[in-house]
C-alpha positions as CSV (number, residue, x, y, z in Angstrom):
1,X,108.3,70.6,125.7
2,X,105.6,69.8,123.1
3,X,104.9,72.8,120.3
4,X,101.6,74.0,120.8
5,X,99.6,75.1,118.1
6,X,97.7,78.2,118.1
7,X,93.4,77.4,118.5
8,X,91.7,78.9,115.7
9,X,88.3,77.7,115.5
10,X,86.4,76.9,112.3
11,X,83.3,79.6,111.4
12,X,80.4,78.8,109.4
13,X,80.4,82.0,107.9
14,X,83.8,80.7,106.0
15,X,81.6,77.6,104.9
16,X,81.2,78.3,100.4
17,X,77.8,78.6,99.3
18,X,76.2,74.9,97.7
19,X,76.8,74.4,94.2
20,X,72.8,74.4,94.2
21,X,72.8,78.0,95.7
22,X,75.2,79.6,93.3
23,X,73.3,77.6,90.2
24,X,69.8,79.1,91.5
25,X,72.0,82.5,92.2
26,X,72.9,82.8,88.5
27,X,69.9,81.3,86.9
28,X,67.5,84.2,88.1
29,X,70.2,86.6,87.4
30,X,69.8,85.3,83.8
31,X,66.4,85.0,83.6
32,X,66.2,88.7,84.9
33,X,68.8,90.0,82.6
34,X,66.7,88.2,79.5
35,X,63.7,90.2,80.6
36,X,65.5,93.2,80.6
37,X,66.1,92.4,77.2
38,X,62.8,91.4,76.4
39,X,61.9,94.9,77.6
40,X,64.2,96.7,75.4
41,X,62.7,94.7,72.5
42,X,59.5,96.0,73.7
43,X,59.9,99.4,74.4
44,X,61.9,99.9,70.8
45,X,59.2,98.0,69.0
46,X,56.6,101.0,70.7
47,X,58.8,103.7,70.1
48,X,59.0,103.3,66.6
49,X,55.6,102.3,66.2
50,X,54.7,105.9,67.9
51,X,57.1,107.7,66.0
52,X,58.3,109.1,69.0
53,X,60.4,112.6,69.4
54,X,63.9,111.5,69.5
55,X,63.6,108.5,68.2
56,X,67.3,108.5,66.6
57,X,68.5,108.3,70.4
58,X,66.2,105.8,71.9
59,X,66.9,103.5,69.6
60,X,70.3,102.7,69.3
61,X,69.8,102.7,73.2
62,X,67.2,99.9,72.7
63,X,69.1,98.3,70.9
64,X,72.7,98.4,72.9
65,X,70.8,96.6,75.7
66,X,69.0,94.6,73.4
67,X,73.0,93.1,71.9
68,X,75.1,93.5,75.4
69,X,72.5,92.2,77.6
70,X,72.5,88.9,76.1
71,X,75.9,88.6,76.2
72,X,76.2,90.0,79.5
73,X,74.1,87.6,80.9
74,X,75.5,84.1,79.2
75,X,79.2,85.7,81.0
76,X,77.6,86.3,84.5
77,X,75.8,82.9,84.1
78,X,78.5,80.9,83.1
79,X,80.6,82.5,86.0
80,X,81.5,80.7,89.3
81,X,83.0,82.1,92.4
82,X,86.9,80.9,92.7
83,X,88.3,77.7,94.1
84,X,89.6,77.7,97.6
85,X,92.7,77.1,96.2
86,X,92.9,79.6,93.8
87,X,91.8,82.8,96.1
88,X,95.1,84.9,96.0
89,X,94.5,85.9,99.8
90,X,94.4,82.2,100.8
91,X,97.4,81.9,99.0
92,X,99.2,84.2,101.2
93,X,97.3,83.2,104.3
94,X,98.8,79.5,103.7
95,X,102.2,81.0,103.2
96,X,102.1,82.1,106.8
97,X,100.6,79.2,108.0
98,X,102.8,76.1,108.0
99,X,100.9,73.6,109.8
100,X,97.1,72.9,109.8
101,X,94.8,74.2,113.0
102,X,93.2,71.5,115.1
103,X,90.3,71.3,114.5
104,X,90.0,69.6,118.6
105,X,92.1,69.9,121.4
106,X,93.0,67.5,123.9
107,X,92.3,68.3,127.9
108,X,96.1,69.1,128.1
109,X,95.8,71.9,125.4
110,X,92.5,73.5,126.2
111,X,93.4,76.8,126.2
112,X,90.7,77.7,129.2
113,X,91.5,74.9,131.8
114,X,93.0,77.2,134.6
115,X,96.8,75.7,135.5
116,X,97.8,76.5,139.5
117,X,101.4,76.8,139.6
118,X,103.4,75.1,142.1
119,X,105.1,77.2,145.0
């Protein structure tokens, strides 16, 4: 009797997003994240030139985001979803899966051919 393997079809969904996608991704997320720090410039640049009321709070706050922000952003753009390979749940997925799915099966496997049995 011949093993037969379990039919697990492929999804698209499971498909990674293009290198192109995930470069255009993390490109606007930078370019936002530098105008956030753009705007911090901005607003501590006002503040001081208003001599605003707490102006010792605002800032050090203008310039936190105007220091982690930048750095922030060169981290998140430099960062790439994992390799296939290197997912730990594929690595325990693969564990439990010794042989490869089909990815076709023959007339003889097709799980939905109805079978009569003999009397």
């Amino acid at each position: 009797m011949v093993k037969r393997q379990a039919y697990q079809p492929i999804l698209i969904t499971d498909a990674p997003r293009s290198q192109d996608d995930q470069l255009n991704s993390r490109q606007k997320r930078y370019v936002l994240m530098m105008a956030i720090r753009v705007a911090c410039l901005v607003a501590g640049a006002i503040l001081v030139g208003a001599k605003a009321p707490l102006l010792w709070l605002w800032l050090p706050l203008c310039a936190l985001g105007m220091v982690l922000v930048p750095w922030l952003a060169v981290l998140l753009a430099n960062d790439r979803p994992p390799k296939e390979e290197h997912r730990l749940a594929n690595r325990f997925q693969n564990r439990r899966r010794e042989e490869p799915a089909p990815t076709a099966l023959t007339a003889e496997e097709n799980p939905h051919k109805i079978i009569d049995a003999e009397p």
